[in-house]
Backbone as CSV, one residue per row, in Angstrom:
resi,resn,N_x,N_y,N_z,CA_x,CA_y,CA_z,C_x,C_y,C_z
1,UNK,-1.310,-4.270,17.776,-1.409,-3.730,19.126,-2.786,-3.065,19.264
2,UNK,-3.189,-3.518,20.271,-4.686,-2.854,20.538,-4.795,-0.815,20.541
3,UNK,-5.945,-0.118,20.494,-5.779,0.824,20.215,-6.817,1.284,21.390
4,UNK,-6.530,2.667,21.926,-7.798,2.544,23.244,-8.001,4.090,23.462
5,UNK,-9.144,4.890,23.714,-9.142,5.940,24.031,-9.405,6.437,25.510
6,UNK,-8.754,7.189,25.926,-8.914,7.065,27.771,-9.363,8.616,27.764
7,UNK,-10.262,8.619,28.449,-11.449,9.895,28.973,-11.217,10.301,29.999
8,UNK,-10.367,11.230,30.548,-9.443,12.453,31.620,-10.328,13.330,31.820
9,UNK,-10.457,13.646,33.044,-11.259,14.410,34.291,-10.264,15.555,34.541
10,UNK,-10.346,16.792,34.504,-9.330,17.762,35.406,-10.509,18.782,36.065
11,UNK,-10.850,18.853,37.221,-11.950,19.487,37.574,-11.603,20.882,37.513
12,UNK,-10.262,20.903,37.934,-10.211,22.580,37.950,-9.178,22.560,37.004
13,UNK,-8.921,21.956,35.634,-8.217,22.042,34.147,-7.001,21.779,34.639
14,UNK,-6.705,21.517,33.115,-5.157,20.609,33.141,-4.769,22.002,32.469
15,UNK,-3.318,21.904,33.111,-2.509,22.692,32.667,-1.601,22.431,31.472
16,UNK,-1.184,23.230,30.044,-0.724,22.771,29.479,0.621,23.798,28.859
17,UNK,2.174,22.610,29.038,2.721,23.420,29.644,3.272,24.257,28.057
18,UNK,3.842,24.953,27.714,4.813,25.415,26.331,6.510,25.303,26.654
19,UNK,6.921,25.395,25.334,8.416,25.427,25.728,9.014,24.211,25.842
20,UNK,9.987,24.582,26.575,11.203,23.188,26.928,10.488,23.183,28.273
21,UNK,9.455,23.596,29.113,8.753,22.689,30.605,7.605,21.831,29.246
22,UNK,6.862,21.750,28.665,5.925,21.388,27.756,6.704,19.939,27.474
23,UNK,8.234,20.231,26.904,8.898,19.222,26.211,9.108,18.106,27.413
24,UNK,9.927,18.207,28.483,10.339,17.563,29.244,9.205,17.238,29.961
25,UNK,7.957,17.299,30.241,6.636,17.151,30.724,6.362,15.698,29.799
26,UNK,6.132,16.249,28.568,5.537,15.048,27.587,6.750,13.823,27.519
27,UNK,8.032,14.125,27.425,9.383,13.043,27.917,8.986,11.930,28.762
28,UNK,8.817,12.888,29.830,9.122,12.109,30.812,7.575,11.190,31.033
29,UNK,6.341,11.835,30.282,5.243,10.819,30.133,5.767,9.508,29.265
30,UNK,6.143,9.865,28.476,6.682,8.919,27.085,7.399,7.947,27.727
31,UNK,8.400,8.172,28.510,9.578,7.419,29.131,8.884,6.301,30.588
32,UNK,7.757,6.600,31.005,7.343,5.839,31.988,6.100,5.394,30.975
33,UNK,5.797,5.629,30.323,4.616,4.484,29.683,5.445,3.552,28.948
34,UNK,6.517,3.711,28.256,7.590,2.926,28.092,7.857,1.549,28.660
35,UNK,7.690,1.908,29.624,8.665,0.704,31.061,7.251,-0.156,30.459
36,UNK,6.010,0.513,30.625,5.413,-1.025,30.438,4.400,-0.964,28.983
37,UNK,5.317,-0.594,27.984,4.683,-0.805,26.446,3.851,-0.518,26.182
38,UNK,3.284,0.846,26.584,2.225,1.815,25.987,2.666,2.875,25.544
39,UNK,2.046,3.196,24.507,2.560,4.110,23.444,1.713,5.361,23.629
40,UNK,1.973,6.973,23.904,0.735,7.927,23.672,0.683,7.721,22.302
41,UNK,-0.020,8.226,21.329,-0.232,8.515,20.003,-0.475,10.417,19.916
42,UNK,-1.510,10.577,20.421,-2.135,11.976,20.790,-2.827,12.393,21.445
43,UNK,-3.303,13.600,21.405,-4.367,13.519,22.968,-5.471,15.128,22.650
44,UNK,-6.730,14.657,22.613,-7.536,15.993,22.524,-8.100,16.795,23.899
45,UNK,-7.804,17.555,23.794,-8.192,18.853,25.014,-9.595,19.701,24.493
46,UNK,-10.467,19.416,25.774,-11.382,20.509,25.748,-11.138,21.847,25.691
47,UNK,-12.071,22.713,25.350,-11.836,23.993,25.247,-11.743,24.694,26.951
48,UNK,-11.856,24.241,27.296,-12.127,24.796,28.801,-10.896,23.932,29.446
49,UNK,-10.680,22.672,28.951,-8.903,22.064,29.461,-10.083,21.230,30.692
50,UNK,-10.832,21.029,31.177,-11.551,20.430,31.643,-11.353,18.544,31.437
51,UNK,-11.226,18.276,30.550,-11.877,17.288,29.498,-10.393,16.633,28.860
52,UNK,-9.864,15.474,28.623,-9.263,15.238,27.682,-9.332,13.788,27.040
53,UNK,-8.751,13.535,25.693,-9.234,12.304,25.117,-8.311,11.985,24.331
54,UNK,-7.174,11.002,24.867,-5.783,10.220,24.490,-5.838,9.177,23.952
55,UNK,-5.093,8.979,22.772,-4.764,8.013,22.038,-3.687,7.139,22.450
56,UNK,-4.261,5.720,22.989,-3.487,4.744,23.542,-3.078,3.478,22.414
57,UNK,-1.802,3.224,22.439,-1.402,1.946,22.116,-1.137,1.106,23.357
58,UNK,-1.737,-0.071,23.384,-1.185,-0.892,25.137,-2.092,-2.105,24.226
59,UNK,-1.278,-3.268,25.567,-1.613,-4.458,25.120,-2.819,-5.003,26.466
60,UNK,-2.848,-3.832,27.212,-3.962,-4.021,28.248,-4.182,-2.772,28.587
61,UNK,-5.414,-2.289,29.029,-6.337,-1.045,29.355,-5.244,-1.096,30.983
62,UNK,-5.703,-2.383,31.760,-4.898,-2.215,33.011,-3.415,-1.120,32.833
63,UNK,-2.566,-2.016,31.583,-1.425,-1.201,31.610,-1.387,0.483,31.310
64,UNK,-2.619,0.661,30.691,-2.729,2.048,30.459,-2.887,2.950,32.135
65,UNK,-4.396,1.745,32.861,-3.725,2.509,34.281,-2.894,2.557,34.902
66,UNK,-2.242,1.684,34.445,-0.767,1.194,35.458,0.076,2.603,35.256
67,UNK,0.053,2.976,34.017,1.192,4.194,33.669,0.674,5.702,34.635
68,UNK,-0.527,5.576,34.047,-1.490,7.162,34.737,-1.452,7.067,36.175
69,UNK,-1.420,6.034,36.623,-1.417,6.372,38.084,0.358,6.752,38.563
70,UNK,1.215,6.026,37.853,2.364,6.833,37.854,2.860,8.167,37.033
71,UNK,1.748,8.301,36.034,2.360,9.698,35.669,0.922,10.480,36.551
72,UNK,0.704,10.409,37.189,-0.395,11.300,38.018,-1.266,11.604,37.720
73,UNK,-1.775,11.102,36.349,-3.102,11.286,35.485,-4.144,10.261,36.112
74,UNK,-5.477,11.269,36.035,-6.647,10.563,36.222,-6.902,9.583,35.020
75,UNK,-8.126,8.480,35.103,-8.955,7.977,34.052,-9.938,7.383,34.532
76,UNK,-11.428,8.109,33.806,-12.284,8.514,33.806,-12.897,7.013,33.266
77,UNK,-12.597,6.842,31.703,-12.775,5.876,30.821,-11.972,5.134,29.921
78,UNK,-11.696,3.945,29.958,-11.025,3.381,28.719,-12.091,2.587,28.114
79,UNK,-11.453,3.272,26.581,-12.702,2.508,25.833,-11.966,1.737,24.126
80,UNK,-11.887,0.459,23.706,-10.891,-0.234,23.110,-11.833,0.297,21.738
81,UNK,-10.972,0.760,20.621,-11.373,1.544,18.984,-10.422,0.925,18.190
82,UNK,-11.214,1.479,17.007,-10.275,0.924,15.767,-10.624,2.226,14.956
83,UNK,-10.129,2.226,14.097,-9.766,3.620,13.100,-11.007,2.851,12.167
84,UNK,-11.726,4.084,12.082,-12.678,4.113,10.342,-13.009,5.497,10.201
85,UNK,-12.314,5.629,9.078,-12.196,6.978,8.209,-12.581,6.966,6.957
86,UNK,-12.405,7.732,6.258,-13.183,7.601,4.467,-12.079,6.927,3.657
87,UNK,-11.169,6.391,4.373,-10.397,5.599,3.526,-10.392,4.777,3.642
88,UNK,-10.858,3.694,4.879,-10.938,2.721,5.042,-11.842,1.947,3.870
89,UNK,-12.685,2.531,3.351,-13.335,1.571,1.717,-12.368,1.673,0.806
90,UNK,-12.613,0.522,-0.077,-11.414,0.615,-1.043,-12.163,1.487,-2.254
């Protein structure tokens, strides 16, 4: 499955929620990227919440917008990666 990082705009910051609103927030993201086979993985936040940078599984960038525009998320950038870390040499 392809791997993709998508680059989120919040001009005046994303809110991020704690708790059981935090839990059922990230659910109900999970549950509509679902319907069309994109996976979150994780997601990095600027220090200012300005800024964010999500780890996509999808078998198309489209489907990644397809989800954000139903979960109400902007995207800025999709950009298709592969993992290289210090383990990747044998």
């Amino acid at each position: 499955m392809p791997r993709y990082v998508v680059e989120r705009i919040f001009p005046e910051g994303v809110e991020i929620f704690l708790g059981e609103e935090g839990v059922q927030v990230c659910e109900g993201v999970v549950a509509k990227n679902a319907d069309d086979g994109v996976t979150w993985i994780h997601s990095y936040v600027s220090e200012d919440h300005r800024k964010t940078f999500c780890v996509y599984d999808a078998e198309t960038p489209e489907a990644i917008r397809k989800t954000a525009s139903r979960n109400g998320l902007p995207v800025e950038q999709i950009t298709k990666v592969r993992v290289l870390d210090p383990y990747f040499y044998p």
